[in-house]
SEMIKE-37190 format. One record per residue (C-alpha): x, y, z; residue in one letter. Coordinates in nm, 4 decimals, always signed. Layout:
+----------+----------+----------+------+
:       c1 :       c2 :       c3 : type :
+----------+----------+----------+------+
:        X :        Y :        Z :    A :
...
+----------+----------+----------+------+
//
This chain:
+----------+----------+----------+------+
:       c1 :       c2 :       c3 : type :
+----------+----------+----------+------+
:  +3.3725 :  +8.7504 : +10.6664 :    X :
:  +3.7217 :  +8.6995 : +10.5377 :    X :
:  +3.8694 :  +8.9548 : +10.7345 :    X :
:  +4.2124 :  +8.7978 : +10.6914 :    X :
:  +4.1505 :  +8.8824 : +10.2490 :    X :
:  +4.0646 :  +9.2291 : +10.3333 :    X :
:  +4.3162 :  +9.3235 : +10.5533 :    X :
:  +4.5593 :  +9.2151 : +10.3245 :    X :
:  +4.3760 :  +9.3770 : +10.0612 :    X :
:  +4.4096 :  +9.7160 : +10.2141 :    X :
:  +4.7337 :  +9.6676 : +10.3637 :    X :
:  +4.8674 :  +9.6057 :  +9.9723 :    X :
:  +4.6624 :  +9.9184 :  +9.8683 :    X :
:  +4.8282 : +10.1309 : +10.1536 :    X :
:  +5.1723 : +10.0546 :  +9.9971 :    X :
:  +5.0388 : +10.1451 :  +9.6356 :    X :
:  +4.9138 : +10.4713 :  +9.7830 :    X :
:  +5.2266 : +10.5408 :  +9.9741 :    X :
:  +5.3918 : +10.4802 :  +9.6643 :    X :
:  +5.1826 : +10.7294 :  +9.4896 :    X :
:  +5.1945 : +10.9970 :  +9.7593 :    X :
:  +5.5795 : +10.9635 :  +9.7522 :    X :
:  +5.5891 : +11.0278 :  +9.3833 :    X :
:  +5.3612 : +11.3237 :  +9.4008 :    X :
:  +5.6022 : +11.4575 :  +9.6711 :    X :
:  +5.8956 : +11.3794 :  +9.4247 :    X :
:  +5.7485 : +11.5927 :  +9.1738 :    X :
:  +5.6821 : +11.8841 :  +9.4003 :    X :
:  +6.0108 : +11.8796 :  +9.4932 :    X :
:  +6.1309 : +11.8570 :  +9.1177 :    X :
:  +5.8857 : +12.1401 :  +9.0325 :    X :
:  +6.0498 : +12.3844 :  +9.3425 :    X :
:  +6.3719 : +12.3553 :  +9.1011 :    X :
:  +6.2264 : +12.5818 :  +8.8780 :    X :
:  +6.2205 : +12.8417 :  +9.1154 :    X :
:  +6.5679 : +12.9107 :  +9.1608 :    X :
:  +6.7234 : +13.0251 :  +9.4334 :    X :
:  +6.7446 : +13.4192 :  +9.5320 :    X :
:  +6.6341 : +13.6907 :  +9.2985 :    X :
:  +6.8872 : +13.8191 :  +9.0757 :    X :
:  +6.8852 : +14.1667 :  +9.2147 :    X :
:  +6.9247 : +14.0767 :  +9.5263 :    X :
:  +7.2530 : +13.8128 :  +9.4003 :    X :
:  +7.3981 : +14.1608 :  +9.2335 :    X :
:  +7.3543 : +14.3611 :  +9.5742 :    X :
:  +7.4949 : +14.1051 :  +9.7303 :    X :
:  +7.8053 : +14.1004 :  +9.5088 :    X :
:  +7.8565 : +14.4359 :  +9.5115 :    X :
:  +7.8525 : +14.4738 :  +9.8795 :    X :
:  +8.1180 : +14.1728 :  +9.9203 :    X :
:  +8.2884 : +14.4250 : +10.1307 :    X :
:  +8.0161 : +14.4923 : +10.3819 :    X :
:  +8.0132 : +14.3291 : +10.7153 :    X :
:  +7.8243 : +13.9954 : +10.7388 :    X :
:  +7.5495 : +14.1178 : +10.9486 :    X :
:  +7.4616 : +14.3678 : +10.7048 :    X :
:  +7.4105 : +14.0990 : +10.4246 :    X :
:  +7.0600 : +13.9149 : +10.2938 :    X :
:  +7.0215 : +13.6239 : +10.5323 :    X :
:  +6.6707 : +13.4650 : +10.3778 :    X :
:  +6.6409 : +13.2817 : +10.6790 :    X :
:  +6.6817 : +13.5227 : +10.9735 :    X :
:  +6.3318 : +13.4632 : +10.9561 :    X :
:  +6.3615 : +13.1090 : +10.9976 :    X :
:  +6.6269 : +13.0923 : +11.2689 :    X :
:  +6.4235 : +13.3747 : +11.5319 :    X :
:  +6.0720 : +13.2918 : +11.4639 :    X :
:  +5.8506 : +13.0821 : +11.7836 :    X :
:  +5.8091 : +12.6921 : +11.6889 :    X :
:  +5.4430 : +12.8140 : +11.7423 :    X :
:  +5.4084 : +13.0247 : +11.4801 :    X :
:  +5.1947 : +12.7079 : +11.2611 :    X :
:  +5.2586 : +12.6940 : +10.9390 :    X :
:  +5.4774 : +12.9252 : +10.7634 :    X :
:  +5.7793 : +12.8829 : +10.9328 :    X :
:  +5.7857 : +12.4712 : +10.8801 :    X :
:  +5.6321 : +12.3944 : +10.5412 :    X :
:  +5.3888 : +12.6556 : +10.3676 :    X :
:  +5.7209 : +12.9370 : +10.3283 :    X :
:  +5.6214 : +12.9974 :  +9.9631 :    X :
:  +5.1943 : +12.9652 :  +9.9244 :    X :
:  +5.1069 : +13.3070 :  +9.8996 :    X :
:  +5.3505 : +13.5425 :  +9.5769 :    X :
:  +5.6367 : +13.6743 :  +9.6662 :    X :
:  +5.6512 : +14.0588 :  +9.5639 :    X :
:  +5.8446 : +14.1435 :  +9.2695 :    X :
:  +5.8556 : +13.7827 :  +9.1838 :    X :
:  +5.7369 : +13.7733 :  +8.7516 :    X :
:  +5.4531 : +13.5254 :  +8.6424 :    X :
:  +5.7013 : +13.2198 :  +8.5183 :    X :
:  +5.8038 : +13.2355 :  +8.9075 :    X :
:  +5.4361 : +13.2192 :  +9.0452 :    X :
:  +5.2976 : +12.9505 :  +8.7933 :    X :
:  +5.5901 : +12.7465 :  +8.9642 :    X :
:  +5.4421 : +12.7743 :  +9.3066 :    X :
:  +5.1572 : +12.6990 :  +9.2169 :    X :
:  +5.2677 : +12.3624 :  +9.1092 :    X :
:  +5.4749 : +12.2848 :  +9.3648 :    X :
:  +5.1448 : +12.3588 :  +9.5789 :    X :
:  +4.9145 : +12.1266 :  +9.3961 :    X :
:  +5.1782 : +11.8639 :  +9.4117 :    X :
:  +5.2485 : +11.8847 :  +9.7766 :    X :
:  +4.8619 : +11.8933 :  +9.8075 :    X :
:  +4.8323 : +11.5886 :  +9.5970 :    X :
:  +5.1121 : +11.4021 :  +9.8048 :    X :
:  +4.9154 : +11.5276 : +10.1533 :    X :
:  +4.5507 : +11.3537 : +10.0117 :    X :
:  +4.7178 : +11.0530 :  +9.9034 :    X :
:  +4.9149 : +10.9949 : +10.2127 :    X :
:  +4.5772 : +11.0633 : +10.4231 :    X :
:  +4.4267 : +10.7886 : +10.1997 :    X :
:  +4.7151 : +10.5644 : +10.2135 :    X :
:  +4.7001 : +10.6316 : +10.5996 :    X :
:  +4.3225 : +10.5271 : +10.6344 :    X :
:  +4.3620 : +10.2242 : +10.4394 :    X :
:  +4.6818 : +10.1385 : +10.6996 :    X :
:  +4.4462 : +10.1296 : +10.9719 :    X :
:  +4.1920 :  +9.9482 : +10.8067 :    X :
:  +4.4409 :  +9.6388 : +10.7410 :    X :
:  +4.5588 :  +9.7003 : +11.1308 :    X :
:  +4.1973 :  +9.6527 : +11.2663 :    X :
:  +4.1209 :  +9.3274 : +11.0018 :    X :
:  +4.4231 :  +9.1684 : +11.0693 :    X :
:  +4.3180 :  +9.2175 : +11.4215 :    X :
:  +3.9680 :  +9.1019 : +11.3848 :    X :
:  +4.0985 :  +8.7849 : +11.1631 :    X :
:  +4.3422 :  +8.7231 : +11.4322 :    X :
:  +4.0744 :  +8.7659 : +11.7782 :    X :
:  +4.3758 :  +8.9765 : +11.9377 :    X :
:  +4.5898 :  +9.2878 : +11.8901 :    X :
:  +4.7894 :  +9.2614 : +11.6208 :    X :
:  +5.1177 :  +9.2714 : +11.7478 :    X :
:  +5.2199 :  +8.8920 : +11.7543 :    X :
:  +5.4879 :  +8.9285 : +11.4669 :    X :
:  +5.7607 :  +9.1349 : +11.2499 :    X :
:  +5.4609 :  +9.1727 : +11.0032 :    X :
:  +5.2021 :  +9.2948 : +11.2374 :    X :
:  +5.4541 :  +9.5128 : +11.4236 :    X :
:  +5.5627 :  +9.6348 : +11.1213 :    X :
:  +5.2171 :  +9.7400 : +10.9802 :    X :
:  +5.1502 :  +9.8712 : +11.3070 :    X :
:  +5.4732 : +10.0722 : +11.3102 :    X :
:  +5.3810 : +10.2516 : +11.0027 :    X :
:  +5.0914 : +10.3345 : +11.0967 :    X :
:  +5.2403 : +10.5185 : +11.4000 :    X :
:  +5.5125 : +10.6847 : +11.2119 :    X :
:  +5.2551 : +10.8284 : +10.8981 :    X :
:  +4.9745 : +10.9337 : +11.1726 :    X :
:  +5.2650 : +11.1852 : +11.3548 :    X :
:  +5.3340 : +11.3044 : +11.0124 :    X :
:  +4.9891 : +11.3888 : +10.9845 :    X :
:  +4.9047 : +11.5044 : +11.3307 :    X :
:  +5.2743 : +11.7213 : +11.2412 :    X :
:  +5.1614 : +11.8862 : +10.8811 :    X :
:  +4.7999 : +11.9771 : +11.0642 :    X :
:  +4.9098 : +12.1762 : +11.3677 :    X :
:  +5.2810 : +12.2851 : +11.2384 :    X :
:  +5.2503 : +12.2790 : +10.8207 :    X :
:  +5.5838 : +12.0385 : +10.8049 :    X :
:  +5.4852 : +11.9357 : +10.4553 :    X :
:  +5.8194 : +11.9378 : +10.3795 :    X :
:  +5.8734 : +11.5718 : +10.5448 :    X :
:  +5.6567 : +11.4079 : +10.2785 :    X :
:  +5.8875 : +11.2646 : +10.0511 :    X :
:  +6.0855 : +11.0647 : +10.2991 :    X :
:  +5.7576 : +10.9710 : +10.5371 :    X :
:  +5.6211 : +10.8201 : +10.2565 :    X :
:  +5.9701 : +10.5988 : +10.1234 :    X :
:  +5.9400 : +10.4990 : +10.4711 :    X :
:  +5.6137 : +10.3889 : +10.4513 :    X :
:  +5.5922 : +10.2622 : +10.1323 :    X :
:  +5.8937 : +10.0891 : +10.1381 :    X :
:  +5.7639 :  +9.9167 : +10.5470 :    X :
:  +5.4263 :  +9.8332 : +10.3893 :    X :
:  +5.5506 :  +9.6775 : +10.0786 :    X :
:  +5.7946 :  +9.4534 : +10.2737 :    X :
:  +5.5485 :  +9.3669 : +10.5090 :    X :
:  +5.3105 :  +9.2381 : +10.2314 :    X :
:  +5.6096 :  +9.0774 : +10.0124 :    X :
:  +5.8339 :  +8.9875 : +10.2368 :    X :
:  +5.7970 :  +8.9634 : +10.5893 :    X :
:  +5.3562 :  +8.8738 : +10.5824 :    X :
:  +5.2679 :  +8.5726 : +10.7230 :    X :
:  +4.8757 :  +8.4079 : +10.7873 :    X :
:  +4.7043 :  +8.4711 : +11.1207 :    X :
:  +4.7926 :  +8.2361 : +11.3828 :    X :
:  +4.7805 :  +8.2419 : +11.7710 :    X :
:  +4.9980 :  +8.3515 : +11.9755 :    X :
:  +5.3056 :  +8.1549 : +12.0951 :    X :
:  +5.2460 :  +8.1055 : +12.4983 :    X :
:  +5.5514 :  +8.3656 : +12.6005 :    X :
:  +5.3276 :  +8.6200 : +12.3992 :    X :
:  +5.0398 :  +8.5665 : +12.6606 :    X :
:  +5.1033 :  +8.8494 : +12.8682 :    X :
:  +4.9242 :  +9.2495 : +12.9388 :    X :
:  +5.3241 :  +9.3656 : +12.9597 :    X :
:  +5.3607 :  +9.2053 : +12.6140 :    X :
:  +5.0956 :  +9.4676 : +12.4828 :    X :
:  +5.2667 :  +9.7389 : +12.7036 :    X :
:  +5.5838 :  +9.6607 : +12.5562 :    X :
:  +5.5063 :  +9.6755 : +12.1959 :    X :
:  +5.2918 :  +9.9915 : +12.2202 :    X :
:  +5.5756 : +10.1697 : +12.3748 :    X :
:  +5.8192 : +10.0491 : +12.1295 :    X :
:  +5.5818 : +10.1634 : +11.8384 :    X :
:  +5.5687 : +10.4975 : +11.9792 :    X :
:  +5.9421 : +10.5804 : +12.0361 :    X :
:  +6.0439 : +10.3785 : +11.7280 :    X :
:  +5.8121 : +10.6405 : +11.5333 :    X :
:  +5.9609 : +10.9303 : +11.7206 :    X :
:  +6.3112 : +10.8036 : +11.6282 :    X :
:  +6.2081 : +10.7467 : +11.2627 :    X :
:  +6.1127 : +11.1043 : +11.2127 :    X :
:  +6.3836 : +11.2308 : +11.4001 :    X :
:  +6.5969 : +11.0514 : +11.2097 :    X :
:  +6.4718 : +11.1473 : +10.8880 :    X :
:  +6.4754 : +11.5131 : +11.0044 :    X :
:  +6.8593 : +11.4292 : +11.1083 :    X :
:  +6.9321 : +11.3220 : +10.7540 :    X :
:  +6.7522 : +11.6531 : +10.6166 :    X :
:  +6.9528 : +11.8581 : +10.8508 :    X :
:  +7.2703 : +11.7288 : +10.7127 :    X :
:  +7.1239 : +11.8371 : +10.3333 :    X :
:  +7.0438 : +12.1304 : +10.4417 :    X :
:  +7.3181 : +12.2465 : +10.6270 :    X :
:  +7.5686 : +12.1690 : +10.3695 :    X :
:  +7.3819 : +12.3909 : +10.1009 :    X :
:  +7.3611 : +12.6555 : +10.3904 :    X :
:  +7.7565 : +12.5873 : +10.4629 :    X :
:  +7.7879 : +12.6814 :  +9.9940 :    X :
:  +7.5755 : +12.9173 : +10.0074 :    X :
:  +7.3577 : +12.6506 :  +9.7815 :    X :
:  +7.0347 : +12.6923 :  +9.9206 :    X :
:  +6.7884 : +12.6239 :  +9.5981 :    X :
:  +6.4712 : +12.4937 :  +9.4912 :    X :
:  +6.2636 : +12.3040 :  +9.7612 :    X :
:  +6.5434 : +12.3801 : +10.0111 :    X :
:  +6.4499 : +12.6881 : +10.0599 :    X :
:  +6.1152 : +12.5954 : +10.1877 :    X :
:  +6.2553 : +12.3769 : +10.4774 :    X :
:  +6.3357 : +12.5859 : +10.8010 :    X :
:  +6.6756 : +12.6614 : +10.8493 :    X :
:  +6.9297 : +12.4290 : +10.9739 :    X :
:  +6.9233 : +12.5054 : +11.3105 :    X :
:  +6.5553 : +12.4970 : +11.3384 :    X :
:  +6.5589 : +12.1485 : +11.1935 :    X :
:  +6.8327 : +12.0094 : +11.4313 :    X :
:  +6.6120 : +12.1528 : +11.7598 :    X :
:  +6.2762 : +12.0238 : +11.6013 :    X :
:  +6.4687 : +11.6619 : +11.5449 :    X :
:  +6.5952 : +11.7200 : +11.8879 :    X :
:  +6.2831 : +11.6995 : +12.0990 :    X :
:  +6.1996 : +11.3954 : +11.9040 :    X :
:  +6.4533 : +11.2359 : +12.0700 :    X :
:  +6.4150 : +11.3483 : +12.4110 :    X :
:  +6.0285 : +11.2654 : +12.3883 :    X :
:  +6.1497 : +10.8949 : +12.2481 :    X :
:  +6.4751 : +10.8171 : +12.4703 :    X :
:  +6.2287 : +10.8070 : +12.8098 :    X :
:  +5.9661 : +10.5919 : +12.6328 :    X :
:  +6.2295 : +10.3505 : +12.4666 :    X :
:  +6.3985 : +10.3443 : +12.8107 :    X :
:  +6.0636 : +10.2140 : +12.9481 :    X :
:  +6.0039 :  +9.9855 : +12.6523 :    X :
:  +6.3437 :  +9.8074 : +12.7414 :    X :
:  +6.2208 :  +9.7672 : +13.1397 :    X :
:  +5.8985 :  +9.6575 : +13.0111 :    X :
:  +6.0408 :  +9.3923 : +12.8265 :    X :
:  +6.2331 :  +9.2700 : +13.1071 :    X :
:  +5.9499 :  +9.2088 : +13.3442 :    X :
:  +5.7751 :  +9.0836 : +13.0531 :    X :
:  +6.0871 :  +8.8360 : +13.0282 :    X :
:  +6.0909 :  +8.7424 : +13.3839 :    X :
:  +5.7033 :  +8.6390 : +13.3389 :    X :
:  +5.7841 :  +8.4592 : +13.0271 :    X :
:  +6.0829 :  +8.2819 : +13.1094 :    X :
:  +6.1245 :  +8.3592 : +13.4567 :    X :
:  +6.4651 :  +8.6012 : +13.4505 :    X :
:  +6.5016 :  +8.9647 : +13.3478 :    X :
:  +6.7849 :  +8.9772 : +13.1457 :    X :
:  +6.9491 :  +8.7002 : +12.9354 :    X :
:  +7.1555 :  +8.8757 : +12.6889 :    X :
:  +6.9386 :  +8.7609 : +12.4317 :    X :
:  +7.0165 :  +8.9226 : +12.0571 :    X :
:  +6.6965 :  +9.1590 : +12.0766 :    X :
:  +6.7697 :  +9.2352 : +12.4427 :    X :
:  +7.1683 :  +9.3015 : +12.3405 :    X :
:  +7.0706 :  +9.5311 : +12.0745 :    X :
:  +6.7441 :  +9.7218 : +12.2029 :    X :
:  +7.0191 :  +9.7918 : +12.4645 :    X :
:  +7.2974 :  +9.8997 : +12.2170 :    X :
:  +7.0109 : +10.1389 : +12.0936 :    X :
:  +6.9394 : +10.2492 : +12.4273 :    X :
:  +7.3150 : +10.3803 : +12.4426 :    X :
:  +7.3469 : +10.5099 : +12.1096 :    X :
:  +7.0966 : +10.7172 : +12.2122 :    X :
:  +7.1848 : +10.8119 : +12.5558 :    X :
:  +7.4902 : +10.9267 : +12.4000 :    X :
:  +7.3265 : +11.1645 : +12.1613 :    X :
:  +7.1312 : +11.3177 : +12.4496 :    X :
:  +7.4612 : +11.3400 : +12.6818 :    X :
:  +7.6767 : +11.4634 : +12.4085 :    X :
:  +7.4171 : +11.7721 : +12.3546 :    X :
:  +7.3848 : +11.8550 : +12.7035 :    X :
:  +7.7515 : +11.8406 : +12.8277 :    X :
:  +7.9592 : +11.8305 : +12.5164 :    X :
:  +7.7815 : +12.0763 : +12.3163 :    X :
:  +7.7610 : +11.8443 : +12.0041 :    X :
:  +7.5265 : +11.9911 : +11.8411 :    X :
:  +7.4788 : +11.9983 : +11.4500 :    X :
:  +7.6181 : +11.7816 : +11.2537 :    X :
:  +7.7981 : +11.5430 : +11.4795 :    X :
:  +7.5036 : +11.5342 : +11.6947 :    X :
:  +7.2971 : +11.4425 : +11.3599 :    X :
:  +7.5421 : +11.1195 : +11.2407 :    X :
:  +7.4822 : +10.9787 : +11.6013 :    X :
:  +7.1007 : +11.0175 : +11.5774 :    X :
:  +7.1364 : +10.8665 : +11.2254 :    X :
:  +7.3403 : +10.5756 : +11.3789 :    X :
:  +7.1003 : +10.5354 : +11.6313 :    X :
:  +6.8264 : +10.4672 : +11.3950 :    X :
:  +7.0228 : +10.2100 : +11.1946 :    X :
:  +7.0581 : +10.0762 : +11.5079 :    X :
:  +6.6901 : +10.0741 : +11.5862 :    X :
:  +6.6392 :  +9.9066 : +11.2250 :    X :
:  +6.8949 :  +9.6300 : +11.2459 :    X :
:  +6.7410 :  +9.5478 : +11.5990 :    X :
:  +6.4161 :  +9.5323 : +11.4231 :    X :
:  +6.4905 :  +9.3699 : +11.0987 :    X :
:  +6.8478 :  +9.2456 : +11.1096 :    X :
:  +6.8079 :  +8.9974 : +11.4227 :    X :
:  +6.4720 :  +8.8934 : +11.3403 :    X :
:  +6.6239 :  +8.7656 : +10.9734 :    X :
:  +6.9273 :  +8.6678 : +11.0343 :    X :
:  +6.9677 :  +8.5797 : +11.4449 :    X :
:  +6.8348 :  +8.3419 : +11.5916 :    X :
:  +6.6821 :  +8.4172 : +11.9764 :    X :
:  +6.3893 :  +8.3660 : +12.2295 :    X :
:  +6.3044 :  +8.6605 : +12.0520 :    X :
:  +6.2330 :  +8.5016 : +11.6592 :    X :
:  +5.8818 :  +8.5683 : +11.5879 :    X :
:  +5.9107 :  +8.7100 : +11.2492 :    X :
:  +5.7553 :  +8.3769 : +11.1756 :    X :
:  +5.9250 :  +8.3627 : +10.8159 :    X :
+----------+----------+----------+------+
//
């Protein structure tokens, strides 16, 4: 069988249904505009009683801010399924649309999701080995990491509302891995020949998707705070949780992926020392997986003693993952190392 044809077959697909799912999610999110923002009795109250202490205002997302992480869905993703009480029939036909949209998005990404993994096990059955020898097959294999916590996420916790940028991400990952970055099965190059080599990579799948969705939620945090900070909050925003929520949930991303990165980085050293018989050479990936490292460390330390919390805390985390991406892409394309096996 040309498993090679049919992994690339479904990879290409994957990218096309990514694409898809992220355009369904684009509408749902267009559709939530027509919503509108709070009710326009509850806008006159709130006029009227300028004067009132702020405690005694509307605050639509007390809710948000003292409700249990566990509380699966509503607080997350699924705020607006069920009508809202006093809300008139324009308002309802809206939800329902935003519904079948995010739906739609959901059943595409699964699909987009399944045919990742299909392309991930050809490639590997073409290849007679995991299918981590490359940028290409790490990036395929990335995405696939990053799209199946999404998943695993919008199951137990309802966060529905991270479609639209999961699925840029992965459309975007998958389409340069087919266009850009793909290149045909070959064996591995002898430094490559090594169990920490697969220990390595699976551990730097697995915190690079934890900082990816983390740093997505970082970059939704700053959107949402600012229309929080105006007193903006409208359309689709008002079915994310509320700022605060979003900064904790991004948060424990981060402390789940600094440890595991940490150990990817040690990993790769004794992997280096079997390869080419030292652990640390100041190679461009080494430099730079450890410039990530500290970017991160940072973010950690500055929550925990500083107090930076919020927004500042949010750039570094956003910083860190352009850091994580220029490690990635950046010195693969344009450095030249022991570490150049983009193969392009």
């Amino acid at each position: 069988m040309r498993y090679e044809y049919y992994s690339n077959l479904a990879l290409v697909s994957s990218a096309v249904v990514y694409a898809l799912a992220m355009f369904a999610h684009a509408a749902e999110w267009a559709a939530a505009r027509r919503l509108g923002g709070a009710e326009p009795a509850a806008r006159e109250l709130v006029n009227v009683a300028a004067a009132e202490p702020r405690q005694m205002r509307a605050e639509p997302f007390d809710e948000l801010r003292t409700a249990p992480l566990d509380m699966a869905p509503e607080p997350f993703g699924e705020l607006r399924t069920a009508p809202v009480e006093g809300r008139d029939q324009p308002n309802s036909a809206a939800d329902r649309r935003v519904e079948q949209f995010g739906r739609m998005g959901v059943a595409l990404t699964i699909i987009g999701f399944l045919l990742s993994i299909a392309g991930v096990l050809t490639r590997a059955l073409a290849a007679h080995r995991a299918p981590w020898g490359n940028m290409y097959e790490f990036t395929i294999m990335a995405i696939v990491f990053i799209v199946g916590v999404y998943l695993i996420m919008v199951w137990r916790a309802g966060v529905r509302w991270l479609g639209l940028p999961v699925t840029l991400l992965a459309a975007v990952g998958n389409g340069l891995a087919v266009t850009v970055f793909y290149v045909a099965v070959a064996p591995l190059v002898p430094a490559l020949h090594s169990v920490w080599f697969l220990i390595h990579i699976v551990a730097a799948a697995i915190s690079g998707a934890a900082f990816n969705i983390g740093g997505v939620m970082s970059i939704l945090y700053l959107i949402k705070k600012r229309a929080e900070d105006r007193n903006k909050v409208h359309g689709y925003l008002e079915r994310l949780p509320s700022s605060r929520k979003i900064d904790l949930i991004a948060y424990r991303f981060f402390a789940f992926a600094f440890p595991l990165w940490t150990f990817t980085v040690v990993a790769g050293a004794i992997w280096a020392e079997y390869a080419w018989g030292r652990y640390w050479g100041w190679d461009p990936k080494e430099t730079w997986a450890l410039v990530t490292w500290v970017i991160y460390a940072g973010y950690l330390h500055a929550r925990s003693t500083a107090g930076w919390r919020g927004s500042k805390a949010a750039v570094i985390a956003i910083i860190g993952l352009a850091s994580f991406w220029f490690n990635f892409v950046g010195i693969n394309l344009l450095v030249s190392g022991l570490h150049s096996y983009a193969g392009i």
